[in-house]
C-alpha positions in Angstrom: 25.4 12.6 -2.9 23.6 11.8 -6.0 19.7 11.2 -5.4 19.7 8.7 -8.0 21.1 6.1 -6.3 18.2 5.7 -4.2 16.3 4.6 -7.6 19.1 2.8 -8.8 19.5 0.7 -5.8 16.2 -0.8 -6.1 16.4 -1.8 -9.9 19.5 -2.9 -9.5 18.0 -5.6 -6.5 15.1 -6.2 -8.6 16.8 -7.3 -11.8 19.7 -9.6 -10.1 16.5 -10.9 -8.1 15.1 -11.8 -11.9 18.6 -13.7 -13.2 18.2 -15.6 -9.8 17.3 -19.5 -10.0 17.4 -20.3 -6.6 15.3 -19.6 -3.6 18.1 -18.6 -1.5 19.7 -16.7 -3.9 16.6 -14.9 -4.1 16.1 -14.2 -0.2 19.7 -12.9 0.2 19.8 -10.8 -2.8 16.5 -9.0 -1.5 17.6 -8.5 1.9 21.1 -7.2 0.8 19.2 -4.6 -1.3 16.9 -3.6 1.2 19.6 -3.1 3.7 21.4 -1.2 1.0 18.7 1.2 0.4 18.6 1.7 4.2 22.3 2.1 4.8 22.1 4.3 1.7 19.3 6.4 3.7 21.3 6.5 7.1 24.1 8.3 5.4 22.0 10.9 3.5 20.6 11.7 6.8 24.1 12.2 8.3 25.2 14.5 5.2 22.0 16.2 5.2 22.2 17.1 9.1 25.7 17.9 8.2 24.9 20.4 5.9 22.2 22.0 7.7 24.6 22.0 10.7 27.1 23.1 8.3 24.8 26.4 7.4 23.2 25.6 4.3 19.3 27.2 4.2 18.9 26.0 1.0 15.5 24.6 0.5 16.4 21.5 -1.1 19.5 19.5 -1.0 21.7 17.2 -3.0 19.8 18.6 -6.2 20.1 17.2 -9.8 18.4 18.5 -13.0 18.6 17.0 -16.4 16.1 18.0 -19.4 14.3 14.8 -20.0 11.8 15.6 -22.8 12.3 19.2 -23.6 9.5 19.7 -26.2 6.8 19.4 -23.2 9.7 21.3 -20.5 9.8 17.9 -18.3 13.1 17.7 -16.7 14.6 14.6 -14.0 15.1 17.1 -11.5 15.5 15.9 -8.1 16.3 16.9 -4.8 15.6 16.5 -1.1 14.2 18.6 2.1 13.8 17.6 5.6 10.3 15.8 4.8 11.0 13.8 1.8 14.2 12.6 3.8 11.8 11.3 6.6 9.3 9.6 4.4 12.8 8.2 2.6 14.5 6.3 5.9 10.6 5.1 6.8 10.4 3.8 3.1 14.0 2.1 3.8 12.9 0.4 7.1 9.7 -1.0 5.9 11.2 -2.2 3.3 13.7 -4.4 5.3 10.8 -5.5 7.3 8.7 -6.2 4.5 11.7 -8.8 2.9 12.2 -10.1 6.4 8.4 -11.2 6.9 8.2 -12.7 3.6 11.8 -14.9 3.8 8.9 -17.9 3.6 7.3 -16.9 0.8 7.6 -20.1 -2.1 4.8 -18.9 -4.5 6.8 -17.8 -7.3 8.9 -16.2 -5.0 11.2 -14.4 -7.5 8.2 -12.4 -9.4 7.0 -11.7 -5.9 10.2 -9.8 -4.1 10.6 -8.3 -7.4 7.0 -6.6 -7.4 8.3 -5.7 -3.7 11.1 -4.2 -4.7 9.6 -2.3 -7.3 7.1 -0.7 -5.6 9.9 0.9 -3.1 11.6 2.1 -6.1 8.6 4.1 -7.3 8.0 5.5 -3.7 12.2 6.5 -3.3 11.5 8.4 -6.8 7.9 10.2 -5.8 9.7 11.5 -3.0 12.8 12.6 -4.1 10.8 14.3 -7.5 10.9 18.0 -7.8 9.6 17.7 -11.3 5.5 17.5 -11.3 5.7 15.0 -14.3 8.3 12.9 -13.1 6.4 12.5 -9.6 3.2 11.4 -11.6 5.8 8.8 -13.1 7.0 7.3 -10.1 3.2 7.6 -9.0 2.6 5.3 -10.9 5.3 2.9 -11.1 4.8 2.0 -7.2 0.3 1.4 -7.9 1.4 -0.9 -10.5 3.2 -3.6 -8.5 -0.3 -3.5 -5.6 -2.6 -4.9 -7.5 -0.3 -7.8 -9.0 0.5 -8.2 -5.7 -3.2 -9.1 -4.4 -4.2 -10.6 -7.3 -1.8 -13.0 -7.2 -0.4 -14.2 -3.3 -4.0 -12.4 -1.7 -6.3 -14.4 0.2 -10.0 -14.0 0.2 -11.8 -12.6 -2.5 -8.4 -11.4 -3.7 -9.3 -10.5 -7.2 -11.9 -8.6 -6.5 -10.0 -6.6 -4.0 -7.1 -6.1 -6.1 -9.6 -5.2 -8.9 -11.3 -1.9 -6.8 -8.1 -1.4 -5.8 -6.5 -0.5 -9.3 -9.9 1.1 -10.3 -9.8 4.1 -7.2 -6.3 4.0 -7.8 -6.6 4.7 -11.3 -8.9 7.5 -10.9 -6.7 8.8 -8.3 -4.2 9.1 -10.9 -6.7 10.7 -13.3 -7.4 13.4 -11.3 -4.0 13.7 -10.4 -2.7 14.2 -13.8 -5.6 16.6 -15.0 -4.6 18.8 -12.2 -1.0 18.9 -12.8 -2.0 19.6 -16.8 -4.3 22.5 -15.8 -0.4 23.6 -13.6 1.7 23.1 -16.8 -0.9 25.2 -19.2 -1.0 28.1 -16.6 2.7 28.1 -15.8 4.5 25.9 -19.1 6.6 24.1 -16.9 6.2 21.0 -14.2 9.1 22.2 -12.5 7.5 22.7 -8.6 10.6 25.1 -7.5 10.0 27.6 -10.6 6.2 27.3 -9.8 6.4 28.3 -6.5 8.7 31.2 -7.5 6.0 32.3 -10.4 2.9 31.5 -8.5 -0.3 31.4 -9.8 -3.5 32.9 -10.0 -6.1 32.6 -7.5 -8.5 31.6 -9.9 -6.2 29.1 -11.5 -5.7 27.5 -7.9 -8.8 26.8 -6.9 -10.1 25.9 -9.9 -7.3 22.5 -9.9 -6.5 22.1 -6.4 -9.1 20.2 -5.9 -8.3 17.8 -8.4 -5.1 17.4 -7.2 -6.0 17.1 -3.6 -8.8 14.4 -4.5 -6.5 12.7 -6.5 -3.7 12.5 -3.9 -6.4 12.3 -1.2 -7.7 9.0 -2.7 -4.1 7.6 -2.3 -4.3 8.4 1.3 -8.1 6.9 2.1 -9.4 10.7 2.1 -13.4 10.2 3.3 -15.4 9.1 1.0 -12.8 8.1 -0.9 -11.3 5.4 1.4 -13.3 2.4 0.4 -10.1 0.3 -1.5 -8.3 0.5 1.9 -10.3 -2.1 3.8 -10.7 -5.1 1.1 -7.1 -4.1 -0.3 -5.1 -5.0 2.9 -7.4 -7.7 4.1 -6.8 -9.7 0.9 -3.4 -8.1 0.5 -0.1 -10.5 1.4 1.7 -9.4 4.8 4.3 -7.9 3.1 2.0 -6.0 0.6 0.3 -5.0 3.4 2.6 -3.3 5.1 3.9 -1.3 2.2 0.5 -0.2 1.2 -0.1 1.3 5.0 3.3 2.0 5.5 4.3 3.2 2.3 1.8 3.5 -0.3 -0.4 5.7 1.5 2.1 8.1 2.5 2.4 8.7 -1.3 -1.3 10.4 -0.4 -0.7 12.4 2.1 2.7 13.9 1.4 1.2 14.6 -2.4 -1.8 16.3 -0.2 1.0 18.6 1.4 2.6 19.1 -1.8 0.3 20.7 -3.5 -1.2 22.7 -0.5 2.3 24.2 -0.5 2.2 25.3 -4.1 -0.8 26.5 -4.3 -1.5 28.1 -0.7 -3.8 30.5 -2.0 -6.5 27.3 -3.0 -5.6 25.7 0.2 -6.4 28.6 2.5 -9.8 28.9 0.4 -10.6 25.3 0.9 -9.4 24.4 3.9 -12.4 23.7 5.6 -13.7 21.3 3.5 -10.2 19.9 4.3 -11.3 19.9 7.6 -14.6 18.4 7.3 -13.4 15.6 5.3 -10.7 14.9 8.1 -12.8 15.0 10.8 -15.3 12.7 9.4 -12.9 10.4 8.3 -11.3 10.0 12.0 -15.2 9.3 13.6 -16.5 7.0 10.5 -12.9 5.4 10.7 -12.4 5.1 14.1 -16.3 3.5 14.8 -16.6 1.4 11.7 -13.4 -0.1 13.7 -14.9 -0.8 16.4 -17.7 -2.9 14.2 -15.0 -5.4 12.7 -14.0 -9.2 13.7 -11.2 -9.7 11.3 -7.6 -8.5 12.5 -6.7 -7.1 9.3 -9.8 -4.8 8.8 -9.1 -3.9 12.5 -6.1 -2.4 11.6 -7.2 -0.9 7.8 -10.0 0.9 9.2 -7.9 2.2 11.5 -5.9 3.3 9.2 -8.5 5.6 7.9 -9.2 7.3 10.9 -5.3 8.1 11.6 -4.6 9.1 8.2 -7.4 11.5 8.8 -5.2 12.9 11.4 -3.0 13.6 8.4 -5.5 15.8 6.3 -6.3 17.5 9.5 -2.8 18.4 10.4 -2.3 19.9 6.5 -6.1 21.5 6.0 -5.3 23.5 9.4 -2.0 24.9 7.6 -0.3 26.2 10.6 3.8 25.0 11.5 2.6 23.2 14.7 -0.2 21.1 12.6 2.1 20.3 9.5 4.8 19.1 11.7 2.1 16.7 13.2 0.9 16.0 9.7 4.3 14.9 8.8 5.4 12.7 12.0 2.0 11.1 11.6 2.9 9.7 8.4 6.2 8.4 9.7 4.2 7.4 12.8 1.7 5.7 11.2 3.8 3.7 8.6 6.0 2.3 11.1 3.2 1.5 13.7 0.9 -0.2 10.8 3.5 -1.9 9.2 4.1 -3.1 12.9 0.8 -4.0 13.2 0.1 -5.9 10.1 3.1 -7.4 10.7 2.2 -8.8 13.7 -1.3 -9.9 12.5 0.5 -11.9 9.7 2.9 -13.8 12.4 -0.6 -14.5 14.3 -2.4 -15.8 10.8 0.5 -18.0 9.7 0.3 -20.2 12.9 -3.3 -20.3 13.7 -4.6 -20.0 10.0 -7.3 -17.1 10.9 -7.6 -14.2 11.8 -11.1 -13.7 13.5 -10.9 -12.5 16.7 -13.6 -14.9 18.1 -11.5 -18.0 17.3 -8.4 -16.6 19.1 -7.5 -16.0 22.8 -4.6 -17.1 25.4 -1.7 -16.7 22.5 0.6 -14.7 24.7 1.1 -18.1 26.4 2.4 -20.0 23.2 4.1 -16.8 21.3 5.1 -14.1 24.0 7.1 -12.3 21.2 4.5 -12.2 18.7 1.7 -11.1 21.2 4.1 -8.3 22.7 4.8 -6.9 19.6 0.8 -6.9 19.1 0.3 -4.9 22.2 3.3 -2.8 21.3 1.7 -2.0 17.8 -1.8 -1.6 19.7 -0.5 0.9 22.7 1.3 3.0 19.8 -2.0 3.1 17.5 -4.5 4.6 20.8 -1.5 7.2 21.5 0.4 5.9 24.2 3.0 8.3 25.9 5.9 7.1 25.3 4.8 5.8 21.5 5.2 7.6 18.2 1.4 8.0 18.1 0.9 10.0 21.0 3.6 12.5 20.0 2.1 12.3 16.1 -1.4 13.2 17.9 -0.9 15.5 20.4 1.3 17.6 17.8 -1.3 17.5 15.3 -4.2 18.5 18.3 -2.2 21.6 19.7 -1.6 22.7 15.8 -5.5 22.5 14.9 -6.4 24.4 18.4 -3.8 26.9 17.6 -6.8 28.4 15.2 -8.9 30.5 16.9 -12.2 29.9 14.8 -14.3 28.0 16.4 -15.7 25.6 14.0 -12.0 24.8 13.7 -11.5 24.2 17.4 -14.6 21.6 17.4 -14.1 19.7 14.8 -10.3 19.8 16.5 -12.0 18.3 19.8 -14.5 16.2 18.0 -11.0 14.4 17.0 -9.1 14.6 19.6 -12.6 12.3 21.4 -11.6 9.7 18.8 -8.8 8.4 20.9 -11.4 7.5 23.6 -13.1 5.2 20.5 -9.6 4.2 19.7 -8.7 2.7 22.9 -12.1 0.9 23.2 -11.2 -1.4 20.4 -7.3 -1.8 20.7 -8.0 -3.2 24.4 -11.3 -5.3 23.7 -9.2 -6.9 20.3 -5.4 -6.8 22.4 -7.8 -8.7 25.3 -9.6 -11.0 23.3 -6.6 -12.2 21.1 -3.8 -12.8 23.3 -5.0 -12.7 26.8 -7.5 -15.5 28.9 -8.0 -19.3 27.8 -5.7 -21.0 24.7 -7.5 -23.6 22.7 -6.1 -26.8 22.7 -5.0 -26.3 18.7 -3.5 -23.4 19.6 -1.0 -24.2 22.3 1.8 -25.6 20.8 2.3 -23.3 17.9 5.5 -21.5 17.7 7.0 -18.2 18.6 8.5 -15.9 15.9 11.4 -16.9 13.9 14.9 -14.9 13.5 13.6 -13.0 11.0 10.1 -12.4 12.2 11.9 -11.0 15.3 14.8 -8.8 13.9 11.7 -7.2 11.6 9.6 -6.2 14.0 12.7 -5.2 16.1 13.4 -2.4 13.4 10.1 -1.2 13.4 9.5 -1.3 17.2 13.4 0.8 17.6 11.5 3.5 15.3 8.8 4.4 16.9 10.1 4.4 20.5 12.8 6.8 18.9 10.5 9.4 17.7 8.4 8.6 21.2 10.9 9.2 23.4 13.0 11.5 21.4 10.5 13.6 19.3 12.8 16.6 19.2 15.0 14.7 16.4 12.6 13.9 13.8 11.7 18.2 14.5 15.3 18.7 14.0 14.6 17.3 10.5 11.8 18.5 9.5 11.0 22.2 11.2 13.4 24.2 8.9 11.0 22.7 5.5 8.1 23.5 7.4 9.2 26.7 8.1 10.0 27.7 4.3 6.3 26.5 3.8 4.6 28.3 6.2 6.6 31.6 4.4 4.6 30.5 1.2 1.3 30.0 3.0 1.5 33.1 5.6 2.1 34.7 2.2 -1.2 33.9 1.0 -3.1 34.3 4.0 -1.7 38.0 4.3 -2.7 38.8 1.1 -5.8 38.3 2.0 
């Protein structure tokens, strides 16, 4: 199958969404793409499984690899592995979702599911890239669409948000592409397979992993880096929302892996200030939580803390904490997306989202409030929930190390969920349970496509909680050819 189409699938949608005139035109042409783009992922999962099944060790799959500039050695070379297939089908579903919950949306409508589209095309190509240039492209093609996004259908002080937003972004970016020039000079050549074949020095490594794992560690609301997360999604659109939790942030933390793979070496040295950062990020995240009123910065602090799970999973760089690592970020996109989802449902009836003027909803929108608690029970790691087999994975992979600073700051986490549950409850309580106003009692439940969004999301995380053994099937034979690279490096030493 050629990778391409995954990028070509997206423009496609976006430029017949551009010759569109009509509102309905728009709406249908944006939900056929999406559910193309996840169609198109469902059957690279079955061929990929097939081929695995079929014997094939080879580390990636479905590979393509064209010279695009060949003065500077950048190439379009593109392929797949177990991990970038996962963050690919959560991509696809979030997207779907994301074009259901905006089918309302009549502020310039066609500019807006374009910028939506867009910004899944530049996550399909950042995970499918193979070529360190080529990922800084796409990089950047899906932080481009964000901040229009804001700006423009936000709410709040929207422009200011958007504005810090771009601006941490941007230096992201900068850090990110100083660190992959620093790669290129040492090795003359972006291409990550032939890099991880050459290696580098150690001095070379931990001289610019850091700026690459800042850089990538900004996308992913790495402590104290984190502070566009909170203002960004409270201002952002429902839609934009999710895709910066679900999607957009995931661009973070799989870069973070990345480059901890290729260059093991600077990742052993380093990892615990990988740690520290981590940890502090899951406390800091997890109580400045518990401090907010607003549903949305409920849910983006949150964020921080369980994307902190994330950097923990990678900075303890054994198999048992990057398989957490990685069904964390599937975990977490899905359950946020859920979540914001949910709170934008909520806001688009009652007009606010302050927990103090809400109460009694699950007596006007049953669905709606469900699909809150379901999105709540998953974030405070119910059995039975994506979360609590994304946590417990990542917990038994951090205790696996035997130091003991390693092991507290592991149980100094793992205590979050106590913090976690405190403010899921009191918020779940105070918003849907006791008393409904008298304003509030007539509103409406969710709509068809409210409903069948939220239906997707809910059908993902209940697979990977009740079935946690596929999404392993998928992604233990990568992490196993990582942890060769990364044993490597620790033996040496």
């Amino acid at each position: 199958m050629n990778l391409s189409l995954l990028i070509l699938l997206p423009l496609l949608t976006a430029l017949l969404i551009l010759l569109s005139k009509q509102l309905a035109q728009i709406r249908i042409i944006g939900l056929a793409g999406s559910l193309a783009q996840l169609g198109t992922a469902s059957w690279l999962l079955k061929l990929y499984m097939d081929q695995r099944a079929a014997g094939n060790t080879a580390t990636h799959l479905f590979e393509t690899n064209t010279v695009w500039f060949k003065a500077l050695n950048i190439n379009y070379h593109i392929g797949i592995d177990g991990i970038a297939l996962a963050m690919i089908l959560l991509t696809s579903l979030i997207v779907v979702a994301g074009i259901l919950v905006s089918w309302t949306m009549e502020k310039l409508s066609k500019e807006y599911f374009f910028l939506l589209v867009l910004l899944s095309m530049g996550a399909y190509g950042f995970f499918i890239s193979l070529d360190l240039f080529t990922l800084f492209f796409f990089l950047e093609v899906a932080v481009i669409p964000k901040f229009l996004l804001i700006g423009i259908w936000g709410s709040g002080k929207k422009e200011n948000s958007a504005m810090k937003l771009a601006l941490m972004l941007m230096a992201g970016s900068a850090l990110v592409f100083v660190g992959l020039m620093g790669i290129y000079y040492n090795t003359h050549t972006f291409d990550m397979v032939e890099i991880g074949k050459m290696g580098m020095s150690l001095g070379v490594q931990k001289f610019f992993f850091p700026f690459l794992f800042l850089g990538f560690g900004i996308f992913a609301a790495l402590f104290p880096f984190h502070t566009w997360v909170p203002d960004g999604h409270a201002s952002a659109p429902t839609a934009a929302s999710m895709f910066l939790a679900g999607i957009s942030m995931k661009l973070g933390g799989y870069g973070c892996l990345r480059m901890a793979a290729l260059m093991p070496d600077a990742a052993h040295a380093y990892s615990w200030v990988i740690i520290l950062l981590a940890t502090i990020a899951i406390i800091y995240g997890a109580f400045a939580t518990m401090m907010q009123t607003d549903l949305k910065y409920i849910n983006a602090y949150s964020s921080i803390s369980h994307c902190g799970f994330v950097i923990l999973g990678i900075g303890m760089l054994n198999k048992t904490s990057i398989n957490g690592a990685v069904i964390q970020m599937v975990s977490h996109g899905l359950m946020t997306a859920l979540f914001f989802a949910a709170i934008g449902m909520i806001y688009s009836r009652t007009h606010t989202r302050m927990v103090a003027q809400l109460g009694g909803l699950l007596k006007a929108m049953p669905f709606i409030s469900t699909v809150f608690v379901i999105a709540g029970l998953c974030s405070l790691g119910l059995p039975g929930f994506s979360g609590f087999v994304a946590e417990m994975t990542v917990f038994m992979g951090s205790w696996q190390n035997p130091d003991g600073v390693y092991r507290a700051a592991t149980v100094i986490s793992a205590a979050s969920i106590v913090v976690t549950a405190v403010y899921i409850l009191r918020a779940t309580g105070r918003t849907i349970m006791g008393p409904i106003s008298d304003e509030h009692a007539l509103l409406s439940d969710a709509s068809w496509n409210e409903k069948l969004a939220a239906g997707l999301l809910i059908i993902g995380i209940l697979i990977i909680g009740l079935a946690p053994f596929l999404i392993n099937q998928l992604i233990m034979p990568t992490t196993d050819f990582l942890m060769i690279n990364i044993n490597k490096a620790i033996t040496l030493k």
